[in-house]
ROGU-176997 format. One record per residue: x, y, z of N, C-alpha, C in turn. Coordinates in nm, 3 decimals, always signed. Example, Ala and Ser with C-alpha at 12.3 -4.5 7.8 and 13.67 -1.06 7.14 Angstrom:
BEGIN
    n_xx    n_yy    n_zz   ca_xx   ca_yy   ca_zz    c_xx    c_yy    c_zz
  +1.319  -0.569  +0.780  +1.230  -0.450  +0.780  +1.320  -0.330  +0.780
  +1.285  -0.225  +0.708  +1.367  -0.106  +0.714  +1.290  +0.003  +0.787
# end
This chain:
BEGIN
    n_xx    n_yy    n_zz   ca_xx   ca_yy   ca_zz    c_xx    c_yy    c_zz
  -0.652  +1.665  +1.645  -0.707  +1.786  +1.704  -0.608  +1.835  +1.809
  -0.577  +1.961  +1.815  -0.468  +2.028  +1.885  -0.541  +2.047  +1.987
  -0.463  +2.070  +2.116  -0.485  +2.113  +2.253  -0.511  +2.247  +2.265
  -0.540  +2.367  +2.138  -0.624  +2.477  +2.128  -0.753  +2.407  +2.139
  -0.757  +2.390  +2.009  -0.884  +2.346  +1.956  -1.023  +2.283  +2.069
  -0.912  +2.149  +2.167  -0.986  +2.107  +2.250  -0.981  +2.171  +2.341
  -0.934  +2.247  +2.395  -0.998  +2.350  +2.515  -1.121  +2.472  +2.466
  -1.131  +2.503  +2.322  -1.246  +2.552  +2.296  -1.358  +2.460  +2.304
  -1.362  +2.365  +2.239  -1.444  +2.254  +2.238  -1.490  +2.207  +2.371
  -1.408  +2.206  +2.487  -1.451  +2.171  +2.611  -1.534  +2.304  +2.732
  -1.464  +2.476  +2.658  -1.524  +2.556  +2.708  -1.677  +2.543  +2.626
  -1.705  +2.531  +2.494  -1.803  +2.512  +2.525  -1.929  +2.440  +2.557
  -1.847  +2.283  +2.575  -1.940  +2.185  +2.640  -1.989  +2.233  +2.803
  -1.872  +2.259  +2.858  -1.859  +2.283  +2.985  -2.035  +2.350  +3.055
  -2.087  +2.453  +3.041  -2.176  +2.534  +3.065  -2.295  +2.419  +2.992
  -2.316  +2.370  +2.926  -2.433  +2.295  +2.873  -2.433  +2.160  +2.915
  -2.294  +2.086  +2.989  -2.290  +1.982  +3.071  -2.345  +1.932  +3.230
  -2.365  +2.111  +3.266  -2.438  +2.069  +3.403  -2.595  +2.010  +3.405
  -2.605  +1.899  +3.483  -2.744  +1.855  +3.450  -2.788  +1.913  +3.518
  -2.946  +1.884  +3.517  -3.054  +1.907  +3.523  -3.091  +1.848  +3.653
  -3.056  +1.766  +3.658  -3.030  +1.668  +3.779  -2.971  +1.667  +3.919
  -2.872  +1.772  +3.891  -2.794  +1.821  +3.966  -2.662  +1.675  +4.006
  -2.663  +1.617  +3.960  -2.566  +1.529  +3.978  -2.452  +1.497  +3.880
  -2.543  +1.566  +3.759  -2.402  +1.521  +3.617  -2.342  +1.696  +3.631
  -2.262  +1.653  +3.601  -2.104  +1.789  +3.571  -2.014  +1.759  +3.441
  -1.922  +1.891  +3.385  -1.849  +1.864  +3.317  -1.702  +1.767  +3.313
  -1.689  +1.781  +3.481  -1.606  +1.666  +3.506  -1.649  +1.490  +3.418
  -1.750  +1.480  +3.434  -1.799  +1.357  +3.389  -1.767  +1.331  +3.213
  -1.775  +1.421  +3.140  -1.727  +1.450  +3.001  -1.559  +1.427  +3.025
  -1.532  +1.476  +3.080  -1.364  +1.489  +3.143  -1.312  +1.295  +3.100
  -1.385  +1.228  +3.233  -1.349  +1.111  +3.264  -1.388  +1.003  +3.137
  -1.513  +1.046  +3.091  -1.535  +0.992  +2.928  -1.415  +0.970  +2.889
  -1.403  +1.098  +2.811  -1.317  +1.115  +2.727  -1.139  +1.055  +2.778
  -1.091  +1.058  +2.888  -1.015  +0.971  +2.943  -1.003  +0.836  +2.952
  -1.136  +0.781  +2.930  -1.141  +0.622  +2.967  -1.161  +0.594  +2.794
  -1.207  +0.644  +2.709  -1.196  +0.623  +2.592  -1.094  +0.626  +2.524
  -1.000  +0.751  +2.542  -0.848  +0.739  +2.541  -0.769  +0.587  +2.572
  -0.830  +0.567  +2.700  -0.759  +0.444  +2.760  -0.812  +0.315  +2.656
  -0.957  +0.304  +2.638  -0.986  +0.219  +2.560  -0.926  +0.189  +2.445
  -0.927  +0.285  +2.357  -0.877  +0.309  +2.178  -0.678  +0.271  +2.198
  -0.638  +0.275  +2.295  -0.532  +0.265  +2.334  -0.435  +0.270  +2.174
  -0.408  +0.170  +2.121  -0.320  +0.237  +2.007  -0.331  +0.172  +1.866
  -0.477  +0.138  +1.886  -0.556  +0.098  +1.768  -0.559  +0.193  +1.643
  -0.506  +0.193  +1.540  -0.518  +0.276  +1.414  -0.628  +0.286  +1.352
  -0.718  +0.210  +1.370  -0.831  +0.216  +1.289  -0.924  +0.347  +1.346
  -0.874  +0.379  +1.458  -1.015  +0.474  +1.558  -0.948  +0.593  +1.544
  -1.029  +0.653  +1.518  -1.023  +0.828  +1.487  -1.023  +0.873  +1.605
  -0.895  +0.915  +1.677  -0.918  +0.989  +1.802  -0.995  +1.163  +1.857
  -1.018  +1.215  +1.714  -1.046  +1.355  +1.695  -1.213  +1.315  +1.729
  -1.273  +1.197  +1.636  -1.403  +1.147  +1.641  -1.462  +1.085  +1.806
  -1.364  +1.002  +1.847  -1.319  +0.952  +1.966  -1.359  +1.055  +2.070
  -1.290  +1.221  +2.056  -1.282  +1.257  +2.168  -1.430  +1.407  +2.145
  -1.438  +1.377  +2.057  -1.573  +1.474  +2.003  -1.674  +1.417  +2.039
  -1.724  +1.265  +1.999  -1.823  +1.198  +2.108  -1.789  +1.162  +2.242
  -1.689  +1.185  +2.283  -1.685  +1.170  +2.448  -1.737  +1.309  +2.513
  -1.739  +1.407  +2.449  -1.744  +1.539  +2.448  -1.873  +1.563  +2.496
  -1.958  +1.507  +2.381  -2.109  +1.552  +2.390  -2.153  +1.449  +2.410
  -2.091  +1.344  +2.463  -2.219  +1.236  +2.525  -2.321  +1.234  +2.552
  -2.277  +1.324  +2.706  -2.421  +1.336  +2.731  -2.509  +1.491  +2.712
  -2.524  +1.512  +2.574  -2.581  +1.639  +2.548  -2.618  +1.559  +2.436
  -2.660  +1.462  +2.368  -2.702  +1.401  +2.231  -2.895  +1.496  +2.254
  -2.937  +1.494  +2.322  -3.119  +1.569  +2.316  -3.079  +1.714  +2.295
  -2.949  +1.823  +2.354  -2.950  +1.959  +2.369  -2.890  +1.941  +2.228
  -2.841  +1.855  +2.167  -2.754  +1.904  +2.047  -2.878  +1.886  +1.941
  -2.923  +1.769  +1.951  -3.061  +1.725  +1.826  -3.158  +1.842  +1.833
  -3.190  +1.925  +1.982  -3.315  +2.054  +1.946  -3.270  +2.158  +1.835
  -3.417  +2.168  +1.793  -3.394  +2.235  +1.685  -3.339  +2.409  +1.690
  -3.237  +2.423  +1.624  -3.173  +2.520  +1.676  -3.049  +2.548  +1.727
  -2.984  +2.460  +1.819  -2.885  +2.358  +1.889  -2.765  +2.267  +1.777
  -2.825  +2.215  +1.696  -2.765  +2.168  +1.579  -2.688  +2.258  +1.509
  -2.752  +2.342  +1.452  -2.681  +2.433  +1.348  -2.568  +2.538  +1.431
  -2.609  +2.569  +1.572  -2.552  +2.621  +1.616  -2.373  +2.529  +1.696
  -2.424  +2.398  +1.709  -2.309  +2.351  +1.711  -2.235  +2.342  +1.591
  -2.252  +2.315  +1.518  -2.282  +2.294  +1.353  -2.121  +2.398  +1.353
  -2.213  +2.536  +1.356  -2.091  +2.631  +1.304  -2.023  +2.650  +1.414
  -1.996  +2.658  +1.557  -1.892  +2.627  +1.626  -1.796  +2.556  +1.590
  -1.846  +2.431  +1.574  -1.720  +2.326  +1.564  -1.658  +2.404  +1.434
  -1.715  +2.416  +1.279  -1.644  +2.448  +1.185  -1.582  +2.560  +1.217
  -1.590  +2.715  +1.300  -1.558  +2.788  +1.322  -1.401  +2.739  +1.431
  -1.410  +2.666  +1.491  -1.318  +2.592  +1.572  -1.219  +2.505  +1.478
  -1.252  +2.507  +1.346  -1.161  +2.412  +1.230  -1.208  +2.259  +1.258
  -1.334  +2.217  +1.343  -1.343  +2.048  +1.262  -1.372  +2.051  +1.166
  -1.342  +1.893  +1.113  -1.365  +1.862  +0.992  -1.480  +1.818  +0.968
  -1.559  +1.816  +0.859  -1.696  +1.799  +0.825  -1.710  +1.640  +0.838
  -1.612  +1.570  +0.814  -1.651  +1.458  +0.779  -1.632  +1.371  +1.003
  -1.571  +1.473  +1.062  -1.565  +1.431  +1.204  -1.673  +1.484  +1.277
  -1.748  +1.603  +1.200  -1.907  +1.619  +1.233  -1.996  +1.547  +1.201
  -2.017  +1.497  +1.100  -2.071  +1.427  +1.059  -2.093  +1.290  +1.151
  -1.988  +1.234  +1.177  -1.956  +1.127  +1.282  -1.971  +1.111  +1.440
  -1.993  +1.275  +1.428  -2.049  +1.292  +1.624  -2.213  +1.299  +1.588
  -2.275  +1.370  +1.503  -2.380  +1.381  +1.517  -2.474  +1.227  +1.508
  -2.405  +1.169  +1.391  -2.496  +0.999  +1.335  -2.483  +0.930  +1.436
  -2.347  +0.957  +1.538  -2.328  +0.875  +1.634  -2.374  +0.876  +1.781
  -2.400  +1.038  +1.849  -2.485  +1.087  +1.936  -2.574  +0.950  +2.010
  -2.665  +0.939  +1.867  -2.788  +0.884  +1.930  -2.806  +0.759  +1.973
  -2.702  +0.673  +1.900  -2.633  +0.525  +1.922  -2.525  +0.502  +2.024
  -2.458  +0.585  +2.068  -2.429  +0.565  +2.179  -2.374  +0.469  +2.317
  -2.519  +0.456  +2.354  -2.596  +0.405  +2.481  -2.635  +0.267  +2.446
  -2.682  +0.270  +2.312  -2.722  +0.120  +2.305  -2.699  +0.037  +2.190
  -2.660  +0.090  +2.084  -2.639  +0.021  +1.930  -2.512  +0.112  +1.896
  -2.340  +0.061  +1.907  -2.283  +0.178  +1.859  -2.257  +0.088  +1.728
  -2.232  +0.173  +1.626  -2.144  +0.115  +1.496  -2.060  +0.095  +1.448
  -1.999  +0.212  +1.509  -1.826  +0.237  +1.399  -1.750  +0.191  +1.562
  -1.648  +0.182  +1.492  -1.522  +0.195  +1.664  -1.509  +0.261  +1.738
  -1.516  +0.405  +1.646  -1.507  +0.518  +1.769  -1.625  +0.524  +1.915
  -1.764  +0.500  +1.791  -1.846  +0.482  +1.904  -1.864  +0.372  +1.995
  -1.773  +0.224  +1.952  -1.821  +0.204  +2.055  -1.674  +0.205  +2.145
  -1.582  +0.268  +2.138  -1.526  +0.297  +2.255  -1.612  +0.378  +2.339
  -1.611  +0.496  +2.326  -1.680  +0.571  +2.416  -1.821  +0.496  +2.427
  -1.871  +0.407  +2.374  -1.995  +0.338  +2.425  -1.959  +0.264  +2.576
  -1.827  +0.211  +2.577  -1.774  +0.149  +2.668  -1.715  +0.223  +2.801
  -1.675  +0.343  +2.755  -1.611  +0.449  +2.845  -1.698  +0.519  +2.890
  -1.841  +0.533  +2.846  -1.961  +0.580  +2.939  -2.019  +0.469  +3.053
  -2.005  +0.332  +2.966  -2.059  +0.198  +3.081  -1.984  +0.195  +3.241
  -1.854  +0.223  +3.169  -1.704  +0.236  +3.301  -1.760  +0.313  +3.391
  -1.808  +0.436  +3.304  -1.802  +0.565  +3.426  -1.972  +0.503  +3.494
  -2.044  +0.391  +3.463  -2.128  +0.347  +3.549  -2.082  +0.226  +3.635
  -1.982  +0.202  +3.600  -1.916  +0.107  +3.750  -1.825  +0.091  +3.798
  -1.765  -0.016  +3.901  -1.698  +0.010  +4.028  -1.742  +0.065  +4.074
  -1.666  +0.132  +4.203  -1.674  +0.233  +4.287  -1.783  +0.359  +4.272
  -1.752  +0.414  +4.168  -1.808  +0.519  +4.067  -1.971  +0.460  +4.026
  -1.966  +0.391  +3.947  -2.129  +0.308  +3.947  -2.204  +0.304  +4.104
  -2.156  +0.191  +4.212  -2.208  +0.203  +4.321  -2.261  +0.299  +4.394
  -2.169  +0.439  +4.384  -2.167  +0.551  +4.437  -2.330  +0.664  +4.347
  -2.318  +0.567  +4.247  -2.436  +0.650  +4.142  -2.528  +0.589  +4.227
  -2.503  +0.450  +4.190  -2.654  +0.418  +4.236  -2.713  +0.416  +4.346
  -2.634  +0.397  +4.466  -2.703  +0.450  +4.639  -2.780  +0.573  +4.584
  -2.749  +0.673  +4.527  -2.791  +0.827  +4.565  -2.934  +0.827  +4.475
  -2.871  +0.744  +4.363  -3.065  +0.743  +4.313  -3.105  +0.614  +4.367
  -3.073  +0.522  +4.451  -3.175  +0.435  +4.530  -3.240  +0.534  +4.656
  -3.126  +0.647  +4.684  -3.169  +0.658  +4.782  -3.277  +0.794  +4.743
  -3.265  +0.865  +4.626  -3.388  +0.967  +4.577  -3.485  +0.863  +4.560
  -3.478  +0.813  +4.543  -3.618  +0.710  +4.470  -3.666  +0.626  +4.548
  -3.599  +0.660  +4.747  -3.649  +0.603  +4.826  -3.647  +0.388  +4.806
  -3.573  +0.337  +4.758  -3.578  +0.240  +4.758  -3.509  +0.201  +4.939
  -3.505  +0.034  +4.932  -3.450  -0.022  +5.039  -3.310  -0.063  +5.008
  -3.252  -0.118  +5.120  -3.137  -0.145  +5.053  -3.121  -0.308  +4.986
  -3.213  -0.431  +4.995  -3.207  -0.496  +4.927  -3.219  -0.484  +4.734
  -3.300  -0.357  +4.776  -3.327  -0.318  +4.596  -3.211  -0.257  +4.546
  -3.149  -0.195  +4.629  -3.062  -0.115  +4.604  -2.906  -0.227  +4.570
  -2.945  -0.313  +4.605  -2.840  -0.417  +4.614  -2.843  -0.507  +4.484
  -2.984  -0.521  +4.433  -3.008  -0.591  +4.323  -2.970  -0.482  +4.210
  -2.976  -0.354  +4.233  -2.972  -0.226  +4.136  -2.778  -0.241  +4.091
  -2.744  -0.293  +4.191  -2.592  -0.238  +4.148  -2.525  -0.390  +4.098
  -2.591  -0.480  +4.175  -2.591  -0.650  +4.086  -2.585  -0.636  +3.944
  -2.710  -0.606  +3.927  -2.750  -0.604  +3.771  -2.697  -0.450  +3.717
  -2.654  -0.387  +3.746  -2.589  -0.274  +3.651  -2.444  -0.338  +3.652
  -2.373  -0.411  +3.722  -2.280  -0.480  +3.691  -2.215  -0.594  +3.590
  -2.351  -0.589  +3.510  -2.393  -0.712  +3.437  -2.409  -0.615  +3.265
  -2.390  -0.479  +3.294  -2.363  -0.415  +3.169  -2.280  -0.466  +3.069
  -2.341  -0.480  +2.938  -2.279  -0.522  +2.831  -2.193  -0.408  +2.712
  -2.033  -0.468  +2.707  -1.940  -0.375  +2.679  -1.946  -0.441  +2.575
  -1.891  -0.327  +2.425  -1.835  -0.341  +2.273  -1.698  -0.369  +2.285
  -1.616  -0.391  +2.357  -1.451  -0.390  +2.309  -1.414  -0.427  +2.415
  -1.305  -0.572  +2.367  -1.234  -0.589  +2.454  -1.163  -0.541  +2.566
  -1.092  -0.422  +2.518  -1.037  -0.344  +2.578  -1.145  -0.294  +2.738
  -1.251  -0.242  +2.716  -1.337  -0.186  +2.777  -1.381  -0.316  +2.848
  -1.354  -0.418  +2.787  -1.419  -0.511  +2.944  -1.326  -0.616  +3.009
  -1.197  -0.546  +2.976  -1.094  -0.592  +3.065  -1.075  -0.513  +3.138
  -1.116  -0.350  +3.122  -1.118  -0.246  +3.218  -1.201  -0.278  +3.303
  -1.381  -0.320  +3.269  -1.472  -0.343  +3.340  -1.462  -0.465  +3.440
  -1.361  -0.557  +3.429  -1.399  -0.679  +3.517  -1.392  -0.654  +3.629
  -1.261  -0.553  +3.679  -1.203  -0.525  +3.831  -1.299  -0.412  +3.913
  -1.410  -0.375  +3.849  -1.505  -0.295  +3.840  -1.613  -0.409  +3.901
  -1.660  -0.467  +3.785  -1.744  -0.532  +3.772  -1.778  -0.652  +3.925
  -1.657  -0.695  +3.941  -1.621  -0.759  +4.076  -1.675  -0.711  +4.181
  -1.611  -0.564  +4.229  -1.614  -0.506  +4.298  -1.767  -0.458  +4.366
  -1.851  -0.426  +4.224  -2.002  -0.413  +4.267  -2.072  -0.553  +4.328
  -2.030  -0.692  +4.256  -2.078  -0.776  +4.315  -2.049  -0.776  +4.449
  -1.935  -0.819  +4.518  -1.898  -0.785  +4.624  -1.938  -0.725  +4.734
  -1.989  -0.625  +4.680  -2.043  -0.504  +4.778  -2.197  -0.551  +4.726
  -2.269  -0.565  +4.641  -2.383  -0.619  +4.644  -2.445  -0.741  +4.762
  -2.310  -0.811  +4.754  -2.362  -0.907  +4.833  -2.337  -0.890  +4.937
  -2.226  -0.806  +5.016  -2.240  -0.779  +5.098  -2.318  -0.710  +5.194
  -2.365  -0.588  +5.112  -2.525  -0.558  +5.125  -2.606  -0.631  +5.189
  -2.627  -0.726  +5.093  -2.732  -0.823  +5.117  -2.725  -0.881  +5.248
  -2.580  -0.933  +5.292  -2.543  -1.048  +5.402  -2.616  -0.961  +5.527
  -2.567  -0.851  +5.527  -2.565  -0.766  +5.680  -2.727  -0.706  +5.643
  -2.780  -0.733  +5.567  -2.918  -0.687  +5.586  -3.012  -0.787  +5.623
  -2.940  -0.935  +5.559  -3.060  -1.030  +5.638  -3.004  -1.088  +5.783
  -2.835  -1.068  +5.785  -2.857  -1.035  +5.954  -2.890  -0.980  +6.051
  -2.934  -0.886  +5.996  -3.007  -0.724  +6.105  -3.151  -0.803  +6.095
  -3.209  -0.843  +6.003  -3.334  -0.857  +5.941  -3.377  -1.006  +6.033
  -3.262  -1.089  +6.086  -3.257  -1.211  +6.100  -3.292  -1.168  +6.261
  -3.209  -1.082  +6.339  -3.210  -1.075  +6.504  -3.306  -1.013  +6.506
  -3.326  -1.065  +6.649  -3.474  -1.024  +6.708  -3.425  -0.868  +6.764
  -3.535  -0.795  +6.766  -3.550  -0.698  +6.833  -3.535  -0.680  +6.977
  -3.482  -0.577  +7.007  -3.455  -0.543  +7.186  -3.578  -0.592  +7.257
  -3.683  -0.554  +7.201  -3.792  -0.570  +7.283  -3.848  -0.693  +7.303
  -3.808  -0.857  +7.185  -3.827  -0.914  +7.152  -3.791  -1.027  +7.216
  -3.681  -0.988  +7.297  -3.539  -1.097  +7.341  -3.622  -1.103  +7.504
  -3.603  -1.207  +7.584  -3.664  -1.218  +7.704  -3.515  -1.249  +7.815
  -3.557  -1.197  +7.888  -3.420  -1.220  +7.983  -3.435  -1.342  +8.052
  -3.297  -1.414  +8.083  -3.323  -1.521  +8.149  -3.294  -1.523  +8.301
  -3.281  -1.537  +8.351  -3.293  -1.528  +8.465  -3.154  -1.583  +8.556
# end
């Protein structure tokens, strides 16, 4: 796929990538599709056109399945020159994704969506919905523990993930340390003067 092609393809993800949420952007499709790049690294078997078409619409697999949405991507892409048989392969693959991928392509980008949930980048997700969802910070500490504990398809992707993966523990536990020391001292009011 030529560097026309994918700048149509990305103008028109772009506008249907802002969430709902207000936290996902088209940047985030961006970094996909980059870390999947990085993943597939120079493996022949992985279709990079397929590769970078599901990094594309990751996260639009519900706006693409409504009815209506389909056909209309449908003839974009062919109007844009994909190939039927690399449509075919974004759509079956959409929905698998996240949790069952099949072929290679998907599960690179199965792996290059997990990435863009950790390290730095993960942690940074998850404070902001611990902190919408009003949690504490011990929960919030167990939240980024166990999202660190995400399970990757490809080697590749979890040799990327370890220096990641580290990093949340780390800061998990550190979390933790300085919260049961705050949690541990007595209060101002608590402490008696001696004399």
């Amino acid at each position: 796929m030529d560097a026309t092609r994918r700048r149509r393809i990305e103008e028109y993800v772009r506008p249907i990538a802002v969430g709902l949420d207000g936290v996902t952007y088209f940047g985030d499709a961006e970094r996909v599709a980059r870390a999947a790049e990085r993943i597939a690294g120079d493996d022949p078997s992985i279709d990079r056109d397929v590769v970078y078409l599901l990094a594309m619409f990751s996260g639009q697999g519900r706006w693409v399945s409504r009815l209506g949405q389909r056909s209309r991507t449908e003839i974009f892409l062919t109007s844009s020159g994909v190939p039927a048989p690399a449509m075919r392969a974004l759509f079956r693959g959409l929905p698998r994704l996240a949790s069952a991928p099949r072929t290679g392509e998907e599960a690179v980008v199965h792996d290059a969506l997990k990435l863009e949930a950790l390290g730095a980048t993960g942690i940074a997700r998850l404070l902001l919905e611990g902190y919408r969802e009003r949690q504490d910070f011990l929960e919030m500490a167990d939240a980024i523990e166990k999202a660190a504990g995400v399970e990757l398809a490809t080697e590749a992707g979890r040799r990327l993930a370890e220096p990641r993966r580290e990093a949340m523990r780390r800061f998990a536990e550190q979390l933790r340390t300085e919260q049961r020391e705050l949690s541990a001292s007595p209060s101002p009011g608590d402490r008696r003067e001696s004399g």
